[in-house]
C-alpha positions as CSV (number, residue, x, y, z in Angstrom):
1,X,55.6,-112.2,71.1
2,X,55.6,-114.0,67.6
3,X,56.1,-118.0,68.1
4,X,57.1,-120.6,66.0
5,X,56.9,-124.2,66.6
6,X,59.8,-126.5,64.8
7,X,59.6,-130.2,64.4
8,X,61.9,-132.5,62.9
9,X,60.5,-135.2,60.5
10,X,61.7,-138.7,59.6
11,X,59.0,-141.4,58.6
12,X,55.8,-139.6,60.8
13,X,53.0,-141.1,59.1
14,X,51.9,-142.9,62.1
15,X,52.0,-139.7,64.1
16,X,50.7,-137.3,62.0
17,X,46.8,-138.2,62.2
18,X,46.8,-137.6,65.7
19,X,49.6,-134.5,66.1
20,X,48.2,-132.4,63.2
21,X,45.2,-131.3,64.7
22,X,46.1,-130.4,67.9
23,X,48.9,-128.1,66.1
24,X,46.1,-127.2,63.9
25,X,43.9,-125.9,66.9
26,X,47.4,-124.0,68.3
27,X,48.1,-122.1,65.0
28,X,44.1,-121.2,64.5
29,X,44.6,-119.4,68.1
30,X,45.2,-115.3,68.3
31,X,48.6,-114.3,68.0
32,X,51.2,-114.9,65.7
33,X,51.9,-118.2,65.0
34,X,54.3,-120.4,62.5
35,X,54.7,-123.4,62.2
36,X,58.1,-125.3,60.2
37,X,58.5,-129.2,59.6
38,X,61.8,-130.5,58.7
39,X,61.7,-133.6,57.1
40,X,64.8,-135.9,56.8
41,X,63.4,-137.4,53.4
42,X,60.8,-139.7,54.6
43,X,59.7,-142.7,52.3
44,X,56.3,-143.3,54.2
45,X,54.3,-140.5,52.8
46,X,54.9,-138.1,55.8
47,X,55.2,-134.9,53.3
48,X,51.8,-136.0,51.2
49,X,49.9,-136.5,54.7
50,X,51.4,-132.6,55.1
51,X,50.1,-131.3,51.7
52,X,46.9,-133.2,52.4
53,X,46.3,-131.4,55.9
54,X,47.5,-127.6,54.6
55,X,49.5,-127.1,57.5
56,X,52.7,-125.0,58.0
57,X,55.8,-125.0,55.4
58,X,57.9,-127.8,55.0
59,X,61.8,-127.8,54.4
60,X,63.6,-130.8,53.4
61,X,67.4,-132.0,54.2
62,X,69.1,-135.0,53.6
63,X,68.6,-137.5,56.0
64,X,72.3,-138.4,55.9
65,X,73.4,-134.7,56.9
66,X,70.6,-134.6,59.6
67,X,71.9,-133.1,62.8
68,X,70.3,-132.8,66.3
69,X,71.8,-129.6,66.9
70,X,72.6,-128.3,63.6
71,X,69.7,-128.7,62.0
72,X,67.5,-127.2,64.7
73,X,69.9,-124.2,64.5
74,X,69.3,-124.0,61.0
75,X,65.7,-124.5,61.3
76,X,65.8,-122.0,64.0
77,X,67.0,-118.9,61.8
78,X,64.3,-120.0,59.0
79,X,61.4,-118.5,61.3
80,X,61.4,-114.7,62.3
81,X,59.6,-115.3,66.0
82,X,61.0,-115.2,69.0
83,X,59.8,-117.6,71.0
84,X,60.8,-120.9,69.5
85,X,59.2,-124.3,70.4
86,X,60.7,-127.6,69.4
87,X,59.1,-131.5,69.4
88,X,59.2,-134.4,68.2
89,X,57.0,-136.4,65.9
90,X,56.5,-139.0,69.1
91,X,55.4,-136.3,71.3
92,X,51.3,-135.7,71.5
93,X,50.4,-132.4,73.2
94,X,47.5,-133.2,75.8
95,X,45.7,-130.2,74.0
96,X,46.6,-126.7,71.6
97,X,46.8,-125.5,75.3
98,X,49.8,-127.3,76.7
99,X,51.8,-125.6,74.1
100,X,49.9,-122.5,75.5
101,X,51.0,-123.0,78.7
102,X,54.5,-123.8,77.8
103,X,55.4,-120.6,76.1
104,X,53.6,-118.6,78.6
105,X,56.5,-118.3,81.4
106,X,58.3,-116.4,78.5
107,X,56.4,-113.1,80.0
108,X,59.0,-113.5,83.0
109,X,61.9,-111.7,81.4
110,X,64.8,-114.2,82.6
111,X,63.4,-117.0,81.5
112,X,65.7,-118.1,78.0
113,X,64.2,-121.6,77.8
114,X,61.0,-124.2,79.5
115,X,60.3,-128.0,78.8
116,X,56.7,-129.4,79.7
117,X,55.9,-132.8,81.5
118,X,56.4,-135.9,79.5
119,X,53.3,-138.1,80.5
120,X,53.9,-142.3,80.1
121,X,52.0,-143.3,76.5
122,X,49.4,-146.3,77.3
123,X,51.2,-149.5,76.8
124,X,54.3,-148.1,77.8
125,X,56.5,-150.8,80.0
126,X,56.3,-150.1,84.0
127,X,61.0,-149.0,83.2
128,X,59.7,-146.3,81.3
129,X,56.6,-145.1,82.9
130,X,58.8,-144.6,86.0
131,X,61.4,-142.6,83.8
132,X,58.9,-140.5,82.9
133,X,57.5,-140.0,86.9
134,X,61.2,-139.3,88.0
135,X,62.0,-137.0,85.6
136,X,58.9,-135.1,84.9
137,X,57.2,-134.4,88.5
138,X,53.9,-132.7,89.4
139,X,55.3,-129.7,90.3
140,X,56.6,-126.4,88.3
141,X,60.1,-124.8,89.0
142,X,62.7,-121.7,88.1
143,X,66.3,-123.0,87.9
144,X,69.4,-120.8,87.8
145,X,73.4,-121.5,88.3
146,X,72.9,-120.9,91.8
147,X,71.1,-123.4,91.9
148,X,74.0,-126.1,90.7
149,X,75.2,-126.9,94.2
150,X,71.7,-128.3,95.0
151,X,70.3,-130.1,92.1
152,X,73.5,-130.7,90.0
153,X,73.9,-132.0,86.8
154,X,69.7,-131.6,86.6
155,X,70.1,-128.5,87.1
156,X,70.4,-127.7,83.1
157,X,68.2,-130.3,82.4
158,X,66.1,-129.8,79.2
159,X,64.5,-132.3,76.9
160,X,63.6,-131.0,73.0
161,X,60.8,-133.8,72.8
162,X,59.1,-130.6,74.5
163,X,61.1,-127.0,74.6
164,X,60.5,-123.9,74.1
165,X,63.2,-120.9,74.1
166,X,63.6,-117.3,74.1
167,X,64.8,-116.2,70.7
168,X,67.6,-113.8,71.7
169,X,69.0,-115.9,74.1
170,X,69.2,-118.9,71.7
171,X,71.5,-116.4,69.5
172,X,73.2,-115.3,72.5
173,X,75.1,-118.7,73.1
174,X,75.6,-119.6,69.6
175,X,72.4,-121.8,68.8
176,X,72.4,-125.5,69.9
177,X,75.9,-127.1,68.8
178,X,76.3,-128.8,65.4
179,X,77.7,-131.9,65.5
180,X,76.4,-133.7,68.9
181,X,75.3,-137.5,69.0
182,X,72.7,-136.4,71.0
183,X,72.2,-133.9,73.9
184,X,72.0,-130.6,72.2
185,X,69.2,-129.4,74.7
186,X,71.6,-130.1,77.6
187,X,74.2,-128.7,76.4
188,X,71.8,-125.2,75.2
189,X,70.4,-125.5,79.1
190,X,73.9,-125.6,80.3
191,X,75.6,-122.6,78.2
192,X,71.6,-120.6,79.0
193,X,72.8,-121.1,83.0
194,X,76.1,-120.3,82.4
195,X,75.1,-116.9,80.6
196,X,73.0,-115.7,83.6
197,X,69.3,-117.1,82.6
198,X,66.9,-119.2,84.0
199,X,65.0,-122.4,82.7
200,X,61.8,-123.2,83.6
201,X,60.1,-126.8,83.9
202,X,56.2,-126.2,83.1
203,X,54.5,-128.9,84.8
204,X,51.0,-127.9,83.3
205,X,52.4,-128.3,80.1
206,X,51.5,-131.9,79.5
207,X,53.0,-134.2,76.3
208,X,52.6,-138.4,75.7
209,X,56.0,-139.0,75.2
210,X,57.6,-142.5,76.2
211,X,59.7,-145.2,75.3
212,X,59.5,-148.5,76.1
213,X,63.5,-150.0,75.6
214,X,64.5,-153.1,75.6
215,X,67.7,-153.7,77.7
216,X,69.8,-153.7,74.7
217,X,68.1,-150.4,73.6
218,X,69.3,-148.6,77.2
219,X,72.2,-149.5,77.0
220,X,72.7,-148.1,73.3
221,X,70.9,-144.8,75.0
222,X,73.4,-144.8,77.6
223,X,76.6,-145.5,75.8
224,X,75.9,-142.2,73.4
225,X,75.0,-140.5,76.3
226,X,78.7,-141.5,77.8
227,X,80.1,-140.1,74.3
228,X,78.0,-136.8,74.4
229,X,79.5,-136.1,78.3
230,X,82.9,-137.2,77.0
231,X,83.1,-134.5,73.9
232,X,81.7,-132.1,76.6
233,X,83.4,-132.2,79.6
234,X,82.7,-128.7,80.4
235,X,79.1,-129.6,81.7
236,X,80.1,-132.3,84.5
237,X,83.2,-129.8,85.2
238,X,80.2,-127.2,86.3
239,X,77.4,-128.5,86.9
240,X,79.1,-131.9,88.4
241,X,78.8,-135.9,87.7
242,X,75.9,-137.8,86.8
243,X,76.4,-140.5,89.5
244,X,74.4,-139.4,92.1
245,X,71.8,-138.8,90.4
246,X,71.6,-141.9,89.3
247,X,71.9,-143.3,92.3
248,X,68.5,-141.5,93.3
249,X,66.6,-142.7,90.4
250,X,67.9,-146.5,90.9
251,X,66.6,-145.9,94.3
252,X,63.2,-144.2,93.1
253,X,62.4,-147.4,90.4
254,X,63.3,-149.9,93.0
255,X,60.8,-148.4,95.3
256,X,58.5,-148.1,92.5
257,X,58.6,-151.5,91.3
258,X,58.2,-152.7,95.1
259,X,55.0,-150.2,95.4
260,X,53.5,-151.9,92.3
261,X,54.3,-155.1,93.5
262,X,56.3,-156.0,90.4
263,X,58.4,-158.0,92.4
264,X,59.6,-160.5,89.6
265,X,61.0,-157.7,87.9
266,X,63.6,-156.6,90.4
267,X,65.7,-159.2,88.2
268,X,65.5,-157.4,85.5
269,X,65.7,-154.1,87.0
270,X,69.4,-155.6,88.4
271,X,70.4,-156.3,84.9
272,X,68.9,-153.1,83.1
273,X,70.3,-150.9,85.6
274,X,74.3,-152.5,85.1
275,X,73.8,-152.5,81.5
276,X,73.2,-148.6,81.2
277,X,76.2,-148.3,83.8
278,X,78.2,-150.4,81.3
279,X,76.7,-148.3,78.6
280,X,77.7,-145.3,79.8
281,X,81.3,-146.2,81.2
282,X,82.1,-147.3,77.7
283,X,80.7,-144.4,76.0
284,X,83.0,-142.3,78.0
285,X,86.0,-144.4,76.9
286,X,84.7,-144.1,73.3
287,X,88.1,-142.8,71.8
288,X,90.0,-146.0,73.1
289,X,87.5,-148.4,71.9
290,X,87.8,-150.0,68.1
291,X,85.9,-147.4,65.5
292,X,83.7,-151.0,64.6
293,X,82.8,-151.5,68.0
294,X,81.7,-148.0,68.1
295,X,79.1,-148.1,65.4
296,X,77.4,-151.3,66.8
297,X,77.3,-149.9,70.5
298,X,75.5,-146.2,69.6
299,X,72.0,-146.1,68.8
300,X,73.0,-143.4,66.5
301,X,75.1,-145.0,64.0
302,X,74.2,-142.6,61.0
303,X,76.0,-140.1,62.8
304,X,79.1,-142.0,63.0
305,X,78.5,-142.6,59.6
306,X,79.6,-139.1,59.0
307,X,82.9,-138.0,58.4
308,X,84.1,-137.5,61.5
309,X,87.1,-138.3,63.2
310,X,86.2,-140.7,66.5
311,X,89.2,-138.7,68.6
């Protein structure tokens, strides 16, 4: 099958020395191969560093109308192949053979869509390099709607730092959504589920991808997840709350932080931990809170910026 691998540009300089070969090496490899950036008018040289390297085409939109969903869906029917892989500029393939291994499960027919394992960047604070352990495990998996009663809300769990999906099934349930504060790869894993497919985590397929927020920056994270779950019901409706899974991974970083012995942390684990409760709460109240308090509480205040009614 013809593949095409779509990434989303704002500012990448700093990534690009390191990312470009690797996709280099993937694109050189038999088969047929594409490869699309889509740059949200970068003022850091990230389309020279491009021309300079003579890899893949290069579409331009305006960083103001840049959507996470919309503009992947758009970037999506640019490319004819179908399997379709999305990252991030912050994600570095371990190797041209993660992505290999990624779009391989596509050869089992019911698989519509696969994310690899996020690996903890060097550097990266002990909060997130447990994030990245408890979400991102050692071991591969098939997921379908059956399997909702069991793993719940994870269940559709897909991250686009990392994705790939099957074409025709992308097309199938519209594309991802325009108009999302975030959570457009949720919300395709959901609707893929709900049509009868299967996603597939690929644990072999190994990306440094990490964060390392501050506790203002969680809570920012959590309060547009709040919004995202609050526009959507539909996906805690079927595939149930997130509470208890968060109640596992407070559980799992507590241990953690106890088996590391970062003891005078658990302080600050106490506070992190209310503040993306808070976060969240308040993100799913978003329509009763002030529109100003809004655009200081998101982490994604361009999209606010949009004209867009907050209820």
């Amino acid at each position: 099958m013809k593949q095409a691998l779509i990434m989303p540009l704002y500012n990448a300089a700093a990534y690009l020395p390191a990312l470009l070969p690797v996709l280099k090496e993937w694109v050189m490899r038999a088969g047929e191969r594409e490869l699309l950036f889509v740059d949200s008018c970068s003022g850091d040289g990230t389309v020279q560093l491009l021309a300079e390297f003579g890899l893949g085409r290069v579409l331009t939109v305006d960083s103001s109308q840049f959507d996470h969903g919309g503009t992947r869906a758009w970037a999506a029917q640019q490319v004819k192949a179908e399997v379709l892989v999305f990252m991030t500029q912050d994600a570095l393939p371990i190797s041209a053979e993660a992505i290999e291994q990624l779009t391989a499960v596509f050869a089992k027919p019911a698989v519509a869509a696969a994310y690899g394992r996020q690996l903890p960047y060097a550097g990266c604070h002990v909060f997130g390099h447990h994030l990245r352990l408890f979400n991102y495990g050692e071991q591969s998996y098939l997921r379908s709607a059956e399997d909702t009663g069991r793993y719940g809300i994870k269940t559709a769990f897909l991250s686009n730092s990392f994705a790939a999906y099957r074409r025709s099934a992308l097309a199938e349930i519209g594309w991802f959504k325009d108009g999302l504060i975030l959570g457009e790869d949720s919300y395709a894993g959901g609707k893929l589920l709900l049509a009868g497919h299967k996603l597939a985590y690929v644990a072999e397929a190994r990306v440094y991808h990490s964060h390392s927020y501050t506790v203002w920056q969680e809570f920012k994270r959590y309060f547009d997840i709040g919004v995202f779950h609050a526009m959507e019901p539909w996906l805690l409706e079927r595939f149930g709350s997130p509470e208890g899974e968060g109640y596992r991974y407070i559980v799992s970083e507590f241990n953690f932080l106890c088996g590391q012995k970062a003891f005078h942390l658990l302080p600050v684990f106490l506070v992190r931990n209310a503040m993306k409760w808070l976060g969240y709460r308040l993100g799913r109240r978003y329509r009763a809170l002030p529109s100003c308090w809004v655009n200081k509480l998101s982490m994604h205040r361009r999209w606010w910026q949009r004209s867009r009614p907050l209820c």
